[in-house]
C-alpha positions as CSV (number, residue, x, y, z in Angstrom):
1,X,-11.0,-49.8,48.5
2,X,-13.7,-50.7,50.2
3,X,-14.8,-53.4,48.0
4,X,-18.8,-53.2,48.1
5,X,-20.0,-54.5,45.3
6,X,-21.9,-51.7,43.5
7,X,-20.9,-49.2,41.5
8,X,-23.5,-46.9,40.5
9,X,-23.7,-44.8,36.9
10,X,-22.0,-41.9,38.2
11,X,-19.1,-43.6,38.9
12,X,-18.4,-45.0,35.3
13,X,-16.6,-42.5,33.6
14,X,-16.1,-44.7,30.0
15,X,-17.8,-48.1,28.8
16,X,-16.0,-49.8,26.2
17,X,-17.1,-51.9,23.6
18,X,-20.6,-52.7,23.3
19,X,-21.6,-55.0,26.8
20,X,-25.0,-56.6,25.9
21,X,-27.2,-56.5,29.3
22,X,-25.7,-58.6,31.9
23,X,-22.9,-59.6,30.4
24,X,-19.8,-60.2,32.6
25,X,-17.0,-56.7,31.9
26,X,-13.6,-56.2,33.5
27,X,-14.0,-52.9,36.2
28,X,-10.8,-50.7,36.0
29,X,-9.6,-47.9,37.7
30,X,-8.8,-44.0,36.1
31,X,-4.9,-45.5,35.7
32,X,-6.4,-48.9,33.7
33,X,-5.7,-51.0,36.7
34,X,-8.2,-54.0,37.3
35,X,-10.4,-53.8,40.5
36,X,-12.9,-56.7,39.7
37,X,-15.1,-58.3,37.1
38,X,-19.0,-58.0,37.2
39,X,-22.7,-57.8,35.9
40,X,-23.3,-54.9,33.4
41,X,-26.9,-53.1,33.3
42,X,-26.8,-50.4,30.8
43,X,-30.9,-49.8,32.7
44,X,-30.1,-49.1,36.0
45,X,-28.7,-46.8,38.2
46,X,-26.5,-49.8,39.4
47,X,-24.6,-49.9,36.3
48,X,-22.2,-52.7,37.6
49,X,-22.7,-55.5,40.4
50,X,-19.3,-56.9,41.1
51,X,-18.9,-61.4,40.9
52,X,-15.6,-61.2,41.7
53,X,-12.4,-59.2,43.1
54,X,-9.6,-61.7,41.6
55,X,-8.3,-60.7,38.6
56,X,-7.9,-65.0,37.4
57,X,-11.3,-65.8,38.2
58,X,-13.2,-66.9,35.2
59,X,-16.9,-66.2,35.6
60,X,-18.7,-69.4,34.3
61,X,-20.3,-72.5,35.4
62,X,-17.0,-73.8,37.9
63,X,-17.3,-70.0,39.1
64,X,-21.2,-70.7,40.1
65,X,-21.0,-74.0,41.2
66,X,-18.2,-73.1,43.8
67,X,-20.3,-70.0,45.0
68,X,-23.7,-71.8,45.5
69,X,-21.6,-74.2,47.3
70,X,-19.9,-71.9,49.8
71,X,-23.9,-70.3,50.2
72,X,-25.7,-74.0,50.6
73,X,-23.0,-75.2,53.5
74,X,-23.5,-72.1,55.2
75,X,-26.9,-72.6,55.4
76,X,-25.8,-76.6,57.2
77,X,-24.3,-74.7,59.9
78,X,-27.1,-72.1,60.2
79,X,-30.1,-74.2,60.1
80,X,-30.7,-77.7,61.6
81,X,-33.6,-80.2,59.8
82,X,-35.0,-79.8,63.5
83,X,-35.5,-76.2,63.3
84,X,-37.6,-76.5,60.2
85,X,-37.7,-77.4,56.5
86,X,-38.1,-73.5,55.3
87,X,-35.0,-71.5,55.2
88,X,-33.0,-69.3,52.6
89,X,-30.2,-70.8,50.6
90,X,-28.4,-68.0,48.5
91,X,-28.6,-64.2,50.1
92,X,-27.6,-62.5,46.8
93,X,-25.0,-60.4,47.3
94,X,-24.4,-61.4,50.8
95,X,-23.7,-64.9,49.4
96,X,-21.3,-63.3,46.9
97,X,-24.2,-64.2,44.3
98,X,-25.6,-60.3,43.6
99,X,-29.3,-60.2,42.3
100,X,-30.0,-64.2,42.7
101,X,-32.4,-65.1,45.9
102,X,-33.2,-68.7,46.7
103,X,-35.5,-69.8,49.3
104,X,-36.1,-73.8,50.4
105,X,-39.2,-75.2,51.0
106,X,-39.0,-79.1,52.0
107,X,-38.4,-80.7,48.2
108,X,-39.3,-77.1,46.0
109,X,-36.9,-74.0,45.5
110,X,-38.7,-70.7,44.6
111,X,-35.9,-68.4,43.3
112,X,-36.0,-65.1,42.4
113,X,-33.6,-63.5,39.4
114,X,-33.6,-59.6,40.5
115,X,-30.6,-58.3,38.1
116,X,-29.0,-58.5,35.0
117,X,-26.4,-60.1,36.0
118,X,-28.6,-62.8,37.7
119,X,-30.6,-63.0,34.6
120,X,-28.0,-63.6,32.0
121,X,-27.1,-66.4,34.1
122,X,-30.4,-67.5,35.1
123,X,-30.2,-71.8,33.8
124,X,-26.6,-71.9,35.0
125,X,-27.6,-70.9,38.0
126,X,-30.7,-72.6,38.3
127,X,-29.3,-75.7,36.9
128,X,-26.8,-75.6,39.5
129,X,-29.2,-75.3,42.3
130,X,-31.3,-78.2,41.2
131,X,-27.9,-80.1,40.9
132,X,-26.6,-79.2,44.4
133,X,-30.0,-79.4,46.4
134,X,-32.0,-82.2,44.8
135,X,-34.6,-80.4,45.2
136,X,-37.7,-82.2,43.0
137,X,-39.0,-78.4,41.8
138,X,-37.5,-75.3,41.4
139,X,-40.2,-72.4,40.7
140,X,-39.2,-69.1,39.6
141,X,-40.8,-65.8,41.5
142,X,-39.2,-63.0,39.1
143,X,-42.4,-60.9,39.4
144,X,-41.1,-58.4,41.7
145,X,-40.7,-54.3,41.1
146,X,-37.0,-54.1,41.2
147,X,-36.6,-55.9,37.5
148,X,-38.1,-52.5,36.1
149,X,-35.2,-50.9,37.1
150,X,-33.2,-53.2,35.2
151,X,-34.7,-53.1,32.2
152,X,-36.3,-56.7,32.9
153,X,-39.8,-57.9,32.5
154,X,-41.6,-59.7,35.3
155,X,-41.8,-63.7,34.7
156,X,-43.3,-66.5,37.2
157,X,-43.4,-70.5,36.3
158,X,-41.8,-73.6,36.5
159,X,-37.9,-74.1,35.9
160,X,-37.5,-77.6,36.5
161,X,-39.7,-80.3,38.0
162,X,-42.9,-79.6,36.8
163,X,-45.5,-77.4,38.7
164,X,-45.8,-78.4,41.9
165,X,-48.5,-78.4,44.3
166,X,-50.4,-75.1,44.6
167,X,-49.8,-74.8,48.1
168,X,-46.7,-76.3,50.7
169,X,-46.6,-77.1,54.2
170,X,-43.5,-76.3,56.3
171,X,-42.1,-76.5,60.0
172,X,-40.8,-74.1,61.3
173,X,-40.4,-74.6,65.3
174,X,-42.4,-77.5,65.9
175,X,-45.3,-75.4,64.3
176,X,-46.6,-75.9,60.4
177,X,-47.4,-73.4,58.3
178,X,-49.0,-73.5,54.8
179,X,-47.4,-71.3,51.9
180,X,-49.0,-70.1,48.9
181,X,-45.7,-69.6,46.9
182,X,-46.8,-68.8,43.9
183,X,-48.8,-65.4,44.9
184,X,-47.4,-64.7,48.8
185,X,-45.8,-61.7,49.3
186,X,-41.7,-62.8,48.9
187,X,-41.5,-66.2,48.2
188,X,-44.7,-67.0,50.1
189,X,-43.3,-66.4,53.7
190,X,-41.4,-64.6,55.7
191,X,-38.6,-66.5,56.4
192,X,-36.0,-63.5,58.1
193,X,-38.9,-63.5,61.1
194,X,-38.3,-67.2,62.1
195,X,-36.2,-66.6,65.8
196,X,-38.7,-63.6,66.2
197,X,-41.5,-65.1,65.7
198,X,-39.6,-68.0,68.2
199,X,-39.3,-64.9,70.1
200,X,-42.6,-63.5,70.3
201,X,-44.2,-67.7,71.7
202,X,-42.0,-66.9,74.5
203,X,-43.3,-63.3,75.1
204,X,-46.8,-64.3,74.8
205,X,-48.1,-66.6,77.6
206,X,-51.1,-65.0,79.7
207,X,-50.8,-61.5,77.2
208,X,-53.9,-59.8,75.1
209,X,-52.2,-59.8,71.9
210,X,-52.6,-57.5,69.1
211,X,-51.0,-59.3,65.5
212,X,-50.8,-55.9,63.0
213,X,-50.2,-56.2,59.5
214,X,-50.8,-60.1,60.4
215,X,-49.9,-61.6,56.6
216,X,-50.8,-65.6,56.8
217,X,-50.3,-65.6,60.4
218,X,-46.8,-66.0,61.7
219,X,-47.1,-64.2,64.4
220,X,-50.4,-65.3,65.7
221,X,-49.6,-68.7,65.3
222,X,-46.8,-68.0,67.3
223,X,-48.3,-66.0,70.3
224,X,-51.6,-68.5,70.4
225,X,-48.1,-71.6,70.5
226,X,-47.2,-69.3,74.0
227,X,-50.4,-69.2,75.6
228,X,-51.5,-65.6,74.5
229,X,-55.4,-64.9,76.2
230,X,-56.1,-64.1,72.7
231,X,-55.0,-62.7,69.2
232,X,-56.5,-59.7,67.3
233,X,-55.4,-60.3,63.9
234,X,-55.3,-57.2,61.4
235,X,-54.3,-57.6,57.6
236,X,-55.8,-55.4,55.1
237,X,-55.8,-58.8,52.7
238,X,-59.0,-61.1,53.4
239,X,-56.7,-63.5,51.3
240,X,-54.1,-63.9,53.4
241,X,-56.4,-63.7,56.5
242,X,-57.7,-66.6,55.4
243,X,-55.0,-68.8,55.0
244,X,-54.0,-67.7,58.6
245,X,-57.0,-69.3,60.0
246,X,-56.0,-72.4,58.1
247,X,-52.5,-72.3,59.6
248,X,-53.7,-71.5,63.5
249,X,-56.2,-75.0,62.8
250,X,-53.2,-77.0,60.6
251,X,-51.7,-76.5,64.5
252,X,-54.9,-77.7,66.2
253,X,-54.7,-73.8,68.3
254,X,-58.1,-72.5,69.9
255,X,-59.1,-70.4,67.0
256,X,-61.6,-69.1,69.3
257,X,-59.3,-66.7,70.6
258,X,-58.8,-65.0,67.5
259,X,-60.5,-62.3,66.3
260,X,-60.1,-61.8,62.7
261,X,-59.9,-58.1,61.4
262,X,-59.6,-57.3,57.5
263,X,-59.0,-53.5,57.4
264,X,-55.8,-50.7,56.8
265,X,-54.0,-51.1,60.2
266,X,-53.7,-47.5,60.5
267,X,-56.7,-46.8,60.6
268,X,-58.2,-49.4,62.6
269,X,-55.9,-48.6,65.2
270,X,-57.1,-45.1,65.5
271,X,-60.7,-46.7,65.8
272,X,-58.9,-48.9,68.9
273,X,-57.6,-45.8,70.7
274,X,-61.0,-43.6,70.6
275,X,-62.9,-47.3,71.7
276,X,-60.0,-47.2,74.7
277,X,-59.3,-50.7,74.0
278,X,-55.7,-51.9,75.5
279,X,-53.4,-54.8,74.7
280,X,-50.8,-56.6,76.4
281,X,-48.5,-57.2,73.4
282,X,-48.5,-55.7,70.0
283,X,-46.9,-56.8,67.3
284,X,-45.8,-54.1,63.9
285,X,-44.5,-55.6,61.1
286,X,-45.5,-53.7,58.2
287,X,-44.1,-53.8,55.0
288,X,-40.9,-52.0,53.5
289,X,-42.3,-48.4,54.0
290,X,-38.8,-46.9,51.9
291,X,-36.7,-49.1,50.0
292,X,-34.2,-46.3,49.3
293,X,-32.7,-43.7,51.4
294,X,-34.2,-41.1,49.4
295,X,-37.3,-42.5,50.5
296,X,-36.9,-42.3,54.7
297,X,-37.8,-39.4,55.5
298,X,-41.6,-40.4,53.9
299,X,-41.1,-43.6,55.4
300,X,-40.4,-41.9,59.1
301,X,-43.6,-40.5,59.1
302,X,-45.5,-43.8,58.7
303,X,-43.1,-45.8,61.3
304,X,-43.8,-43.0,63.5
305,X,-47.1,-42.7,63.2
306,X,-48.0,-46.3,63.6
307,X,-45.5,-47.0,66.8
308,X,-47.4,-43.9,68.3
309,X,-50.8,-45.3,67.8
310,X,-49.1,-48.8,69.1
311,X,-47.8,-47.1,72.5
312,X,-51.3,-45.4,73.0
313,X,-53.2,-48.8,72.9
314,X,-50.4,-50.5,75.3
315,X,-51.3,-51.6,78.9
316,X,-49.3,-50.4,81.7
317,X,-45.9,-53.3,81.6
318,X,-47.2,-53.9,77.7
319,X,-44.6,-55.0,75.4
320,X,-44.4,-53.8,71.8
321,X,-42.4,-55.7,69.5
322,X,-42.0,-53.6,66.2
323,X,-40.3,-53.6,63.0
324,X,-38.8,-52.2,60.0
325,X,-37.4,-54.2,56.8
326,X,-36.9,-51.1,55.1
327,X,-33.7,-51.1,53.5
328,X,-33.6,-46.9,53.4
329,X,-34.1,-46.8,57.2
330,X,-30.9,-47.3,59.6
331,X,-31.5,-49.0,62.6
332,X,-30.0,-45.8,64.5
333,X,-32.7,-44.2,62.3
334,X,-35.7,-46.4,63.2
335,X,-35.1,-46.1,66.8
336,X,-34.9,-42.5,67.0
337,X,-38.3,-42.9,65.3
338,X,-39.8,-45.0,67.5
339,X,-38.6,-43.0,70.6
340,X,-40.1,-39.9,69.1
341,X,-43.3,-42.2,68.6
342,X,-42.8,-42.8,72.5
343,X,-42.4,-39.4,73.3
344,X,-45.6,-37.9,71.5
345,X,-47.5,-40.9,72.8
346,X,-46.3,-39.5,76.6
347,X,-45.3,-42.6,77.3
348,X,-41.9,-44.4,79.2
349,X,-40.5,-46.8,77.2
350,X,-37.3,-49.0,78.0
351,X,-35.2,-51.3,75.1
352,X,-35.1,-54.6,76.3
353,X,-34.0,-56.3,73.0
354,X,-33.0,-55.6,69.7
355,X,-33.9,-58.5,66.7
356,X,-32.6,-58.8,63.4
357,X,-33.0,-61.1,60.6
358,X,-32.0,-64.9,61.2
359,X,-28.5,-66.8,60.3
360,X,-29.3,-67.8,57.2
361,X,-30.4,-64.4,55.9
362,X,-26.1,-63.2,56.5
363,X,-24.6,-59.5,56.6
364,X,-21.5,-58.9,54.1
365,X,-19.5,-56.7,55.6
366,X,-18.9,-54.6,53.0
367,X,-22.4,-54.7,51.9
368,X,-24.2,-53.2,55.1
369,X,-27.6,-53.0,53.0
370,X,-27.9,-56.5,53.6
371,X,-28.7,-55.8,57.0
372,X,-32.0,-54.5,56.0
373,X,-34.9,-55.9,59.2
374,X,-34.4,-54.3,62.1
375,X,-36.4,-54.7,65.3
376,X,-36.8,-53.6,69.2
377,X,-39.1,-55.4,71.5
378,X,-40.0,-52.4,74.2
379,X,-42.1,-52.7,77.6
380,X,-44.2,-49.8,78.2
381,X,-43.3,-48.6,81.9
């Protein structure tokens, strides 16, 4: 037995009783054996998503408390108070915790409840994380697609503490960022890019930098930090454009350098090519293009199509750092993408460095999905 901690509708050949949605059922084998206890959701293709493998563990408030403990000191040996204030604190079912996402920002959690399971349990668990944390607020983001699937409406607001300010600040790196929580994509920010964006300031000194899909600006905050020449910025949200200006002045950088570009990356990038322009450093992180595997082979198409366009606009020795956080693409997958990209482009392109999600966004092993960001930075030869 493998233990991943799924089992989808398929695989269920009886339900007995009458489980209400979420509620914690006893899994059994063909012979009546017990293999675990978890989350029941009569919606979605996930019928079952497994708390527990122990056959004495009571699921219940000690059960919680214990978990979010094991997931919070984790996160003490992941992340120092000197590497920044932002940083996840419970990984759902890479914390043992499936469907339940928590994300700190200085004194206010922003938690997400993504399954059944996560909902029926929703003020344990958010009672607990006030408890352990201290945390002043804790503001729920449950407004994301993947509760359809579970038969759950969308909800946003305040769980404890009040509503706190519209906006935060947080440090990340010695660098401050402002995060609109309450309508930025996630949780406001993108926390699994922190030691890639860390990355990227050392890649950037001297380099023409191109920031696609730019969001509020982690990344060109980040290459203007290294001493990039200058920053084109393109996001197809004026919104979020705008509150990266705010975060490249919140660090006193030479907005100057930056030229600000509100349009679909795609095609400005084709405009960029036929203009000849050239960069020194391009940056892709686009959003999750497939979600499911069903969905990669669509999703290959778009990955490849943009890495192309991205090789085609590179200087001779330019570096490309690219990305996918597409949970239906392999890494194996995404590379033999973006070699293809390279390939087409009639370009030589060498690996130099493969980059992941940070420490406090942990792998299961038995949960491999987990691993979902994947990324190469690649110099153009």
């Amino acid at each position: 037995m493998r233990r991943h901690p799924w089992v989808f509708s398929g695989a269920v050949a009886s339900v007995q009783g009458d489980p209400g949605v979420g509620e914690t059922v006893e899994i059994q084998d063909a012979k009546g054996n017990f293999l675990a206890r978890g989350a029941y959701s009569p919606y979605s293709q996930i019928r079952l998503r497994v708390w527990t493998w122990e056959p004495d563990r009571v699921i219940g408030l000690d059960f919680f408390r214990e978990r979010l403990g094991q997931a919070l000191a984790a996160r003490q040996d992941a992340i120092s108070p000197e590497m920044t204030d932002a940083y996840r604190l419970v990984h759902a079912e890479s914390d043992g915790l499936p469907g339940l996402i928590a994300d700190r920002y200085g004194d206010v959690l922003v938690v997400q409840f993504l399954s059944s399971g996560a909902e029926y349990w929703r003020e344990t668990l958010a009672g607990q994380l006030q408890e352990q944390t201290g945390a002043r607020h804790v503001y729920e983001r449950s407004d994301v697609d993947v509760r359809v699937l579970e038969g759950l409406e969308g909800r946003t607001g305040a769980i404890f503490g009040g509503e706190p300010a519209d906006r935060l600040t947080i440090t990340e790196n010695g660098l401050r960022f402002w995060i609109d929580y309450r309508k930025g994509h996630k949780t406001g920010f993108y926390l699994d890019q922190r030691a890639n964006r860390a990355r990227l300031r050392d890649l950037a000194n001297g380099r023409r930098t191109l920031d696609c899909f730019a969001y509020t600006g982690g990344f060109t905050v980040s290459a203007l930090a290294g001493g990039a020449s200058s920053v084109t910025a393109i996001d197809s949200s004026a919104e979020a454009l705008a509150l990266a200006r705010e975060n490249v002045a919140l660090n006193a950088l030479p907005g100057e350098q930056v030229e600000w570009v509100v349009g679909d990356v795609f095609q400005t990038l084709r405009k960029y090519r036929d203009q000849d322009r050239s960069f020194d450093l391009i940056v892709l992180d686009p959003p999750k293009f497939a979600p499911t595997v069903s969905q990669a082979q669509r999703a290959a198409r778009g990955y490849k199509d943009i890495n192309l366009l991205a090789f085609k606009l590179l200087s001779p020795g330019g570096l490309l750092v690219t990305f996918s956080c597409s949970g239906g693409v392999s890494e194996d997958l995404f590379q033999k993408i973006v070699a293809g990209a390279a390939l087409d482009a009639g370009v030589n392109a060498l690996l130099l460095e493969r980059l992941h999600q940070g420490m406090d966004h942990p792998v299961a092993l038995n949960f491999p999905e987990g691993a979902y960001l994947k990324g190469f930075v690649l110099r153009v030869s």
